[in-house]
C-alpha positions in Angstrom: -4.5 51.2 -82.6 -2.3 50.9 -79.9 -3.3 48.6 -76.9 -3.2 50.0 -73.5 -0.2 48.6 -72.4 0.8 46.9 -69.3 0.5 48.1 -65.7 -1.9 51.3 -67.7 -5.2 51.8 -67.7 -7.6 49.2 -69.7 -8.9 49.8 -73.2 -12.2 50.9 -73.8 -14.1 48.4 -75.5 -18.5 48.7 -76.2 -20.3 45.8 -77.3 -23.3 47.0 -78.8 -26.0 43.8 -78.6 -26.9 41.3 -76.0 -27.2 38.3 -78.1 -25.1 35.5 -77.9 -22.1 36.9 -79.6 -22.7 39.8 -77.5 -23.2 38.1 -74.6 -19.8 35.3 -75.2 -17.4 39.0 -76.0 -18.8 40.9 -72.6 -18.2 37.9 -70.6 -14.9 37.2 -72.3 -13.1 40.9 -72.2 -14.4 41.7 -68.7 -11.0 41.2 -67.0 -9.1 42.4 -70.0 -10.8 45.6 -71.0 -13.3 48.3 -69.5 -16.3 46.9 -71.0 -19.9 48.5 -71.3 -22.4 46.3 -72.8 -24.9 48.1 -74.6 -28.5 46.3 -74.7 -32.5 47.5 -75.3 -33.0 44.4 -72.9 -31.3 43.5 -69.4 -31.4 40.0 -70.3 -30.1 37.4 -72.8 -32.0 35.2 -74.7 -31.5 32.2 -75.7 -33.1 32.6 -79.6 -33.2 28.8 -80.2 -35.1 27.7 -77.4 -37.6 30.3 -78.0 -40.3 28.0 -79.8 -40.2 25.2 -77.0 -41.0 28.3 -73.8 -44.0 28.3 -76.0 -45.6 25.1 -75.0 -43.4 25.0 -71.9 -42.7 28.0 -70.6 -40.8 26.9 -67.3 -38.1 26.9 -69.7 -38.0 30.4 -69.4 -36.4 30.6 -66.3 -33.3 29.5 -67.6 -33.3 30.6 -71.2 -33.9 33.9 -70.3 -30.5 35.2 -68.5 -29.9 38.5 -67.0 -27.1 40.7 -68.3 -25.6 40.8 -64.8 -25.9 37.2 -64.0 -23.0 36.4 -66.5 -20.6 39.4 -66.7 -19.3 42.2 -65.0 -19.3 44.4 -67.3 -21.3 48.0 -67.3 -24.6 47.4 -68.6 -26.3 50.2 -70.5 -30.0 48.8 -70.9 -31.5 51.3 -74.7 -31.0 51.4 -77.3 -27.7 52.1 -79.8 -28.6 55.2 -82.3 -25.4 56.4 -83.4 -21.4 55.6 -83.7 -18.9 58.2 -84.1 -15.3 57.7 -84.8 -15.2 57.2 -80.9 -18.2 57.5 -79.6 -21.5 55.3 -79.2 -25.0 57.5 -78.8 -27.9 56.1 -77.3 -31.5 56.6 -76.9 -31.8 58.0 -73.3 -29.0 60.2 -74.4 -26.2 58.4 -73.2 -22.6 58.5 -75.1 -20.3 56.0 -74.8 -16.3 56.7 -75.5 -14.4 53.4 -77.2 -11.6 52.6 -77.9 -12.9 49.4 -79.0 -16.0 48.7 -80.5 -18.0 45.8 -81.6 -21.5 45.5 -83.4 -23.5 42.2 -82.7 -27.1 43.8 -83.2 -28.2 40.8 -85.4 -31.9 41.1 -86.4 -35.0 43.1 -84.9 -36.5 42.0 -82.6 -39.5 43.8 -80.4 -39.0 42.0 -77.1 -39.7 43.5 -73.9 -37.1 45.1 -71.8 -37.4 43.8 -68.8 -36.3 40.1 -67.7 -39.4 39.6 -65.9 -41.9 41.2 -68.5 -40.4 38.8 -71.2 -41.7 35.8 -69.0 -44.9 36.9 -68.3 -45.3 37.4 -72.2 -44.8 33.1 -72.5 -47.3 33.1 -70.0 -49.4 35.9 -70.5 -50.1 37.6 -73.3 -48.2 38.6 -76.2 -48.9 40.7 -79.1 -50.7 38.9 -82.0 -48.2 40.9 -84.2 -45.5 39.0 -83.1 -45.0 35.4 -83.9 -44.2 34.2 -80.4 -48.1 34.0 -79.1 -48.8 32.3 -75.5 -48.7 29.0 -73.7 -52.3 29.8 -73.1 -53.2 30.7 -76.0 -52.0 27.4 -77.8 -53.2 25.2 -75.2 -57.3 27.2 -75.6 -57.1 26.3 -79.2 -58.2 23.6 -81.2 -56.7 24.6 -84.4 -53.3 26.7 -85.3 -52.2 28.3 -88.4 -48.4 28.7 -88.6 -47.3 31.4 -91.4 -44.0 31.3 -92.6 -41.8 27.7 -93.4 -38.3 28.7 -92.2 -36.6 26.6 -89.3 -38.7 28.9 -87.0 -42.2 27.6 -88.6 -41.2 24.3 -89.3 -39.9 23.9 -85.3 -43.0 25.7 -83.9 -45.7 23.2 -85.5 -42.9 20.6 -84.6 -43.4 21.4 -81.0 -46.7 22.1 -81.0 -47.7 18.7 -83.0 -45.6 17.1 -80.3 -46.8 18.3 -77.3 -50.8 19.4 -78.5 -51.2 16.3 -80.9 -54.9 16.5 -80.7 -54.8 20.2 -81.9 -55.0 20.5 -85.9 -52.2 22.1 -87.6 -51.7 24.4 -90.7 -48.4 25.7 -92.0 -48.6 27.7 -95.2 -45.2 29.0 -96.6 -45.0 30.9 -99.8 -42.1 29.5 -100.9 -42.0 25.7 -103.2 -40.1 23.6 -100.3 -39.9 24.3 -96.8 -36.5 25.9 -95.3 -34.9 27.3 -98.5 -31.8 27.9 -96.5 -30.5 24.1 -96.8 -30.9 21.7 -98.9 -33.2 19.6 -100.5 -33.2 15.9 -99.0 -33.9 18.0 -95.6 -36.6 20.3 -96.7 -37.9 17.0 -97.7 -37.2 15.2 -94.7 -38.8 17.8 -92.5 -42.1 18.0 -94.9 -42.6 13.8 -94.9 -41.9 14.4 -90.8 -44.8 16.9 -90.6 -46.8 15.2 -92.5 -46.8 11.9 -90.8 -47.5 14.3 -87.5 -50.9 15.3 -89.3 -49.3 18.4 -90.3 -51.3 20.4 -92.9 -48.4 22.0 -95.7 -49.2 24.5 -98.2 -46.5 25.6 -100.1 -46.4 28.3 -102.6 -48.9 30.6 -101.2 -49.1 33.4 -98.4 -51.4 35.0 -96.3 -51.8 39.1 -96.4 -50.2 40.0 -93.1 -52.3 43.3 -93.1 -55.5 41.8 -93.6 -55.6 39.0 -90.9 -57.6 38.9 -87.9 -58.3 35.9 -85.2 -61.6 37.9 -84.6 -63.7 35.7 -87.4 -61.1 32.4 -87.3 -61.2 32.0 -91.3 -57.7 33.1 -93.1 -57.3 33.3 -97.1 -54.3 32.3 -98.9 -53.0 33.9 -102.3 -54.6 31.1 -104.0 -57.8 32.0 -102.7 -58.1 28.8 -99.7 -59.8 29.5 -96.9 -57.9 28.5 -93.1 -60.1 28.3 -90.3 -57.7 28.3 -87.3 -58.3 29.7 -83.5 -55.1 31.6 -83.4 -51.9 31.9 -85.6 -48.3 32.6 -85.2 -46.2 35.0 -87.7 -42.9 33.4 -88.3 -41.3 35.3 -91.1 -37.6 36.4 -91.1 -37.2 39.6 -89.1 -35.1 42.8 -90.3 -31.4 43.3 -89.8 -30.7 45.5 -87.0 -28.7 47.5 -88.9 -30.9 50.9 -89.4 -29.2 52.8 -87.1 -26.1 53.0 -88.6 -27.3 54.2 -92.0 -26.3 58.0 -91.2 -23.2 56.8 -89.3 -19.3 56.7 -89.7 -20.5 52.6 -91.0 -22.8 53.8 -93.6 -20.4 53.4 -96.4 -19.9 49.5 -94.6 -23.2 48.5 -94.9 -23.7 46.4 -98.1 -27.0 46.1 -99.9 -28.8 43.8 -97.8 -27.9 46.1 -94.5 -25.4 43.9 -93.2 -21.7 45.4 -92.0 -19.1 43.9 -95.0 -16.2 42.6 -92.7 -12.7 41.0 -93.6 -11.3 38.0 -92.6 -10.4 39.1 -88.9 -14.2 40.2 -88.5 -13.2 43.7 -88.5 -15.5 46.1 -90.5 -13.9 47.0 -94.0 -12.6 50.4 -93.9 -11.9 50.6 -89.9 -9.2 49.6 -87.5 -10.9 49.1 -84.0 -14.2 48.1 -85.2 -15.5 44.5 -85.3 -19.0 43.4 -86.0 -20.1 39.4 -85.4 -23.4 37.4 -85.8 -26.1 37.4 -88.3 -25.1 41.8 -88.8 -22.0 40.6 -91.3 -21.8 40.0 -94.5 -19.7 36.4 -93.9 -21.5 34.1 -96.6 -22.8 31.5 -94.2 -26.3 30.0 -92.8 -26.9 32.2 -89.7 -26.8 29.9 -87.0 -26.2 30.9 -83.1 -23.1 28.2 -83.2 -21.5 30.3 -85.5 -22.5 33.4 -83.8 -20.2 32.5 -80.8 -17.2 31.4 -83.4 -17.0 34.8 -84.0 -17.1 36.1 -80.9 -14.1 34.2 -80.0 -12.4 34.7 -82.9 -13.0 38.7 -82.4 -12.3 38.4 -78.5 -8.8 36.5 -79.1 -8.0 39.2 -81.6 -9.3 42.0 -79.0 -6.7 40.0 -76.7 -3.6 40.7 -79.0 -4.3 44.2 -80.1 -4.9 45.6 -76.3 -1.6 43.9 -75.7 -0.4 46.6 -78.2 2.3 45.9 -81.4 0.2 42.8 -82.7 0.2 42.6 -86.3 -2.1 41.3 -88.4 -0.4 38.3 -89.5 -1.1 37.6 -85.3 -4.5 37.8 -85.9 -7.1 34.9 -85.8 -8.9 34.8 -89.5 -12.8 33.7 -89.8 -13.4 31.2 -92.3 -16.9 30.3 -93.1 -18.5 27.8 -91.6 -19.9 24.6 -94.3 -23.6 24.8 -95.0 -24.6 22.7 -91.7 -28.0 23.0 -89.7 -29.8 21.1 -87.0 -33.3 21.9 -86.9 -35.6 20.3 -84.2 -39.0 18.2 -84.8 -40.6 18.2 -81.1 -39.0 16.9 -78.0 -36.7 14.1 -79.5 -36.4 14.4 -83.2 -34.4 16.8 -85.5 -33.4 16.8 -89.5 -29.1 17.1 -89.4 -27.7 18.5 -92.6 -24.0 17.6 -92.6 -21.4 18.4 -95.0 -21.5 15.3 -96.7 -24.7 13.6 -96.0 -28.5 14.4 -94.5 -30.0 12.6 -91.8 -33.4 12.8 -89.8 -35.1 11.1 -86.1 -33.8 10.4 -82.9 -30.1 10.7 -83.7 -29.6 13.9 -84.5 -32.7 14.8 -82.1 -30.5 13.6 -79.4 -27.9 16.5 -80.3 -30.4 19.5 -80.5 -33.8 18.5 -79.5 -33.9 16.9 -75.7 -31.8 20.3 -74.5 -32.0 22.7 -77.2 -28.4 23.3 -75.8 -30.0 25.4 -73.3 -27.2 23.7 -70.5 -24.2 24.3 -73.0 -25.0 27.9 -73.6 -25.4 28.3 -69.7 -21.9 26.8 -69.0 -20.2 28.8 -72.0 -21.3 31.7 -69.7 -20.2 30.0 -66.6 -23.8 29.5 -65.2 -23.7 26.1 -63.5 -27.7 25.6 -63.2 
């Protein structure tokens, strides 16, 4: 495609998701391009400090950013149901024309859709369906089960053995090690961690999500052990955000997992002005937000050239997948680091992640100050 062209008017370019690849593109083509940002929330969250608004949820106020504070771009605030050739539907019945489009939906998530609403929920109430429960909640228990060892489980008891220590903890997790996404030596790093915080692990069993209730207190694992705990938290992998574009121009994209197969420039296979970024593509990596915002500046600088017009594709910046790396937080000032060439856990690599949760870094990459 063509770009627009000096002294003409600007490209059309729709960003469909507010997450941070979302977020980094708006923010970065807003000068550049005629952007729209389409969102089912008027705010961006900052997914990995998520776990620590729960047991502090003054956090909130700058984890949770509003759409506007950051770009200038046109914010649509629904939900995305269905791309044409040029075209983005939504659920209100907007349509959106592109000339230029990306797809950053990531996972689904059921968050509210206001800014203010999602606060409350920290300090509120929030739907015992959904893993994030409330400060309240955690702080009127004596006992919490945690269901689900991924990096979200295992930094949720983290935070809550941290700050609650008197409150007895209980993370069951059907797989055999915690965190199957890295390796070994820091699955085992984060279990010995836990465990030394009084951390109760069961491994290899599962609780039937459809069958529990905080109404009696007692849970039953597969292997037939009873739980008694005053509340729980659900922290299973959620769904690609991908469903809506099973009956659209991208349904012949989507791979077998739901994610959009893309090529080394980040553009969806099969299409010329379509990019997709974040955990949505098919790039064989861990799923980190780090890498989420690569992308986004890889597909923003290649944006750049094209709406220049007469860039080629030998001009183009190429993704290349990131090295199995991840930094997962234990509490306030600990993490487990898993480096290319060697695994390390405490205070060290807690003083990259943990203290901030790079809450500060993500504000200034979207030239917030405070």
């Amino acid at each position: 495609m063509e770009g627009a062209g000096e002294g003409s008017a600007k490209d059309r370019l729709v960003v469909v998701g507010g997450g941070i690849a979302g977020a980094l593109l708006a923010k970065s083509m807003q000068s550049i391009a005629d952007v729209v940002l389409i969102d089912s929330k008027d705010y961006f969250e900052i997914p990995w400090a998520e776990l620590r608004s729960m047991v502090e949820p003054s956090l909130t106020r700058r984890s949770l950013i509003s759409h506007t504070d950051y770009t200038r771009a046109r914010v649509i605030v629904s939900s995305a149901t269905h791309i044409t050739e040029n075209q983005v539907f939504t659920a209100d019945g907007g349509s959106f024309t592109f000339d230029y489009l990306v797809v950053a939906t990531g996972h689904a998530y059921s968050t509210p859709r206001g800014r203010d609403d999602r606060i409350k929920e920290f300090q509120l109430v929030l739907a015992v369906s959904d893993f994030c429960e409330n400060n309240e909640k955690i702080k009127s228990s004596e006992s919490v089960l945690i269901i689900g060892g991924g990096p979200t489980g295992v930094e949720l008891a983290g935070e809550i053995a941290v700050d609650y220590p008197e409150k007895k903890v209980t993370l069951v997790h059907k797989g055999s090690r915690l965190m199957e996404f890295i390796g070994s030596k820091a699955s085992k790093k984060a279990l010995d961690w836990l465990t030394l915080k009084k951390v109760e692990v069961l491994l290899e069993q599962s609780v039937d999500l459809n069958a529990i209730s905080e109404a009696d207190g007692v849970y039953t694992t597969s292997s037939g052990e009873k739980i008694t705990a005053d509340c729980h938290f659900v922290c299973i992998g959620k769904p690609l955000g991908s469903s809506w574009l099973h009956e659209s121009i991208l349904k012949d994209s989507l791979d077998k997992k739901g994610r959009l197969m893309v090529d080394e420039y980040l553009r969806v296979k099969g299409q010329r002005n379509i990019f997709a970024v974040g955990d949505i593509t098919d790039v064989p990596e861990i799923k980190q937000g780090y890498l989420a915002q690569r992308h986004a500046e890889v597909v923003a600088n290649n944006l750049k050239l094209l709406m220049k017009g007469g860039a080629t594709e030998k001009k183009l910046a190429k993704y290349k997948a990131a090295y199995s790396m991840a930094l997962v937080s234990l509490g306030r000032k600990e993490a487990v680091a898993q480096f290319p060439f060697i695994t390390i856990s405490g205070c060290f690599p807690g003083l990259i992640k943990s203290r901030d949760l790079f809450v500060g870094k993500t504000r200034k990459s979207l030239g917030l100050t405070s």
